[in-house]
N, C-alpha and C positions, 0 to 999 in steps of 0.2 A: 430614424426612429419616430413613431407619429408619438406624439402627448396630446394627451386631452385634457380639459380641467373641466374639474365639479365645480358648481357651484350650486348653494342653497338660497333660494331665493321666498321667503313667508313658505316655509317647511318643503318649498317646490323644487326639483328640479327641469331647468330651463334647458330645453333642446331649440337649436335652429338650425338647419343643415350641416348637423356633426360639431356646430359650433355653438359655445354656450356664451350666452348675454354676461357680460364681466359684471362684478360684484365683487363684494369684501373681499370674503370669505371663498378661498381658494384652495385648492390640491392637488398636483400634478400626480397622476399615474400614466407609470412609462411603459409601453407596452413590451412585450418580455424579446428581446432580440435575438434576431434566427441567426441559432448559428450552422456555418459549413466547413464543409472538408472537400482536404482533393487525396487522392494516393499519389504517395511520391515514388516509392521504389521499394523491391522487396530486401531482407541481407538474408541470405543462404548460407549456410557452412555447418552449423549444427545439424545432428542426426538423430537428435531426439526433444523430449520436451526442453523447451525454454523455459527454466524455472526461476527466471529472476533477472530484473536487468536493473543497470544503475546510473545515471549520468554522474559522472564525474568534476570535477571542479573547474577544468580544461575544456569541457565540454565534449570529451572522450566516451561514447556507450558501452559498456562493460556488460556481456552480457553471460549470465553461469547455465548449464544444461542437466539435462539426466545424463548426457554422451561422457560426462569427468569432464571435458573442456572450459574455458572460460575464455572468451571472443573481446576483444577490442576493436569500438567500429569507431571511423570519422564522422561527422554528420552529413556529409556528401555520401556517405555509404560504403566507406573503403574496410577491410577487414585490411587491421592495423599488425595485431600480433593474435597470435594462440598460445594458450596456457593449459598446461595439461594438467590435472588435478587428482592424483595418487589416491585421495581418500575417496574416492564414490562422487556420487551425483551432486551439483551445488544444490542446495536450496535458499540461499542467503547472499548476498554479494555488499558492504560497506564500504568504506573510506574513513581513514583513520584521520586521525587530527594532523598525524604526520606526511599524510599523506600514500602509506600505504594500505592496501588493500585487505578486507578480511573477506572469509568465505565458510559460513557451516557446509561441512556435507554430512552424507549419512552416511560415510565409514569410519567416522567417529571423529572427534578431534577438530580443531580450525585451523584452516590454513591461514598465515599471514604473508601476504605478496606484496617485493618489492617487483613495479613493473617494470622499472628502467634495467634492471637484471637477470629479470627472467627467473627469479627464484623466490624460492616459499619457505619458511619455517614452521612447523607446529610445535608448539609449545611442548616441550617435553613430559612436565608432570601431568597437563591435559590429555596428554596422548596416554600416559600411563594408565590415568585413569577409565579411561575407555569412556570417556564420556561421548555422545554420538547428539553432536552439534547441529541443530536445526536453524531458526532463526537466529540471527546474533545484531547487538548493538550498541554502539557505545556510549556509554553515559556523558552526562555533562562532563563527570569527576574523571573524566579518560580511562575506567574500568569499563570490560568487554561484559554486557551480559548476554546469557544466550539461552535457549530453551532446549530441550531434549525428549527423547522419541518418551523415555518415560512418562513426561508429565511436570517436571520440575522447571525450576530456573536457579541457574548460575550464575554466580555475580565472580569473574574473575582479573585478578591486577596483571597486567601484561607485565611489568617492569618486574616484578617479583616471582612470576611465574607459580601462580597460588591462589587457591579458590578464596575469596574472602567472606560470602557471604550467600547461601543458598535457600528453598525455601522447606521453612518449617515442617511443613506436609504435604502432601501428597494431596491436594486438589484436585486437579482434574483428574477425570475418569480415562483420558485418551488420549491422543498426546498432540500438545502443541504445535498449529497451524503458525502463529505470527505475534511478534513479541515486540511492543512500542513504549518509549517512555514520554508518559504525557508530561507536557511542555511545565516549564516554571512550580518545578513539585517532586517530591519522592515519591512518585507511583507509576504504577509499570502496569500496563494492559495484555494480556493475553487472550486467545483465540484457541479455539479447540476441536476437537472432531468429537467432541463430547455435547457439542452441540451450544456450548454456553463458550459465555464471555468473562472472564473476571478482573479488578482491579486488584492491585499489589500494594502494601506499603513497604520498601524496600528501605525505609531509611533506621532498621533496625538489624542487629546483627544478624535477625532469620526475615525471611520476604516474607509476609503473613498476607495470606487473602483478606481482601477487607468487604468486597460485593461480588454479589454475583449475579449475570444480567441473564435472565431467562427468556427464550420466547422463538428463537430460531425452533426447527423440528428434526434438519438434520446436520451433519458436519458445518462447524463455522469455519471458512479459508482464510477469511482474513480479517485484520481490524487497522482502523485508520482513528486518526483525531484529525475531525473537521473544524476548529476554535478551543479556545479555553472550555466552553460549557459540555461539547458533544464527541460523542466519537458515532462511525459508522461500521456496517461487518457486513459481509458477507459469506452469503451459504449455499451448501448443497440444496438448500428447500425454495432454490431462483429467485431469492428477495437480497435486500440491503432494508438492513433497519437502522433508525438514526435513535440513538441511546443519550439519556440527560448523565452526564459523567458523574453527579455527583448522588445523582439517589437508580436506583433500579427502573427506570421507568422507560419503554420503548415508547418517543415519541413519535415516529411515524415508520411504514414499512413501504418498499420501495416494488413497485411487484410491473414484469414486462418480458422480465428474460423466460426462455420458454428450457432452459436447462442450467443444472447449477450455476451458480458466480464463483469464480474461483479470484479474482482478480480485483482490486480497488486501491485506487488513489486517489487524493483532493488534489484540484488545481482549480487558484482563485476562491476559492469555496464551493466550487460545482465539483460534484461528488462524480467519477469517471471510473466505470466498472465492464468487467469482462468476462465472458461468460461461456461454458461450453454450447451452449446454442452457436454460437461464434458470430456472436457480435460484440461491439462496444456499446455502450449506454453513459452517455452525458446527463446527467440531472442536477438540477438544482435546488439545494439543498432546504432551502428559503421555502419557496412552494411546495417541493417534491415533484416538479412537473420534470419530465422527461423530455432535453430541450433536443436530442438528436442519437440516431442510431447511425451508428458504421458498419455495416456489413465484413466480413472478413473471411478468409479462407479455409481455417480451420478451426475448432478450440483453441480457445485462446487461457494461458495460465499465467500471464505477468505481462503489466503496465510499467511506463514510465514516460514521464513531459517532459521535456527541455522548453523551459519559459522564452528563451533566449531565441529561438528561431519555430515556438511556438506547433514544433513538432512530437506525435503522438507515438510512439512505438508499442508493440505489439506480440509480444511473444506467444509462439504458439503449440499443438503439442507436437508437431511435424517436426520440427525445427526450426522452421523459417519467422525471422521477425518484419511485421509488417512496417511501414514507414507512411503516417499520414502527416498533413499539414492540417489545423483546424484554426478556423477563422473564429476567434472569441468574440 
């Protein structure tokens, strides 16, 4: 990595062949480090979109489809088991504190998988109620909440099998993209095809909208938290914008993909997005520079990192998930 230092010297600054005459008064700027990638291999078995993948605690990829299935890969690439999924298409795939699996689909209801047995339970009164499970996730307090085609959110206790806590109104106009609970707080972030973002205060007996972030133009896919202060989203309208979490304010918009984003995740703090154009886009979140583009095979609709061997996977609307290595 080259550094260079400033230095001020009677208001001047002093050049000598790239190199500046030492002085007090000093400051390193480190020039922004290139990063790469290699393809490692593709996993095939899915037959339709790839809408979610998950690393597990094992380091196991769990990956859910529009096909009903849900895939277990190794990170050598092995398709470990298959899981056939009764209620419709996943859109969601977690990890329970217990260690078992949840999964929204959109034939209503969540599935809960243990994997060592190959079987599922849906919650009975959930299924009763016809509730039709989009994103889902689990709180610090080990309550499932989860978002639905309506527009709402559910705050539901698995042990007791009973919704405890829903939201007061009907907010969005459309129904819920991706549903996160920001870190050290009782607030819950949503995403929407309504084109907006909103913040939750969930720590009363109804989840009450508390903001609302304006500024995308069309469907938002998803939303992240990049730190305490920011979250980021992405849209049908080919941007990522980066959002001050605590007032309305879009501080910067991310613009490159040449077709919507449907996909984003942070790793490190470099914001990693995916797009139907069918590329990836690495940026950093710091500058907003754009540190590398991945080419890929198809639209791509779901990310996921494994820090641990520093690989990028790739779901896409074929089926096929990609596998790269990226050199940070």
């Amino acid at each position: 990595m080259m550094i260079f230092k400033l230095c001020l010297f009677s208001g001047l600054l002093l050049f000598y062949n790239a190199i500046l005459f030492p002085c007090t008064d000093t400051a390193e700027i480190k020039a922004p480090k290139k990063l790469t990638f290699k393809k490692l291999y593709t996993l095939k078995g899915h037959v339709d979109v790839v809408q979610f993948l998950k690393i597990l605690k094992d380091e196991v990829l769990i990956s859910g489809s529009a096909d009903t299935t849900m895939r277990a890969w190794s990170m050598e690439g092995t398709c470990i088991k298959k899981l056939y999924n009764s209620r419709g298409w996943i859109n969601k795939i977690i990890e329970l504190s217990d260690g078992r699996i949840a999964c929204g689909a959109n034939g209503g209801g969540i599935n809960i998988w243990n994997m060592e047995k190959n079987s599922y339970i849906t919650l009975p009164n959930l299924k009763k109620e016809n509730y039709y499970g989009n994103s889902v996730i689990q709180l610090a307090n080990g309550n499932l909440a989860f978002s639905t085609w309506k527009g709402d959110i559910n705050v539901w206790d698995i042990e007791k099998d009973t919704c405890v806590k829903t939201t007061a109104l009907k907010e969005h106009a459309a129904w819920i993209s991706s549903l996160i609970e920001l870190k050290d707080s009782n607030y819950l972030a949503t995403s929407s095809w309504d084109s907006n973002i909103r913040i939750w205060d969930a720590s009363n007996d109804k989840i009450s909208s508390i903001r609302t972030l304006f500024g995308h133009t069309d469907c938002v896919n998803a939303v992240v938290q990049i730190d305490e202060k920011r979250l980021a989203s992405a849209s049908d309208d080919k941007t990522i914008k980066i959002w001050q979490i605590d007032c309305n304010e879009n501080k910067a918009t991310l613009s490159g993909h040449d077709d919507g984003v449907y996909a984003l995740i942070i790793v490190d703090g470099k914001i990693i997005s995916g797009s139907r154009d069918k590329t990836v886009k690495i940026w950093d979140s710091e500058s907003k520079n754009c540190l590398l583009t991945i080419p890929c095979e198809d639209k791509i609709h779901s990310l996921e990192f494994s820090a641990k061997n520093q690989y990028l996977f790739v779901g896409q609307s074929g089926g096929n998930i990609e596998v790269f290595q990226i050199f940070l």
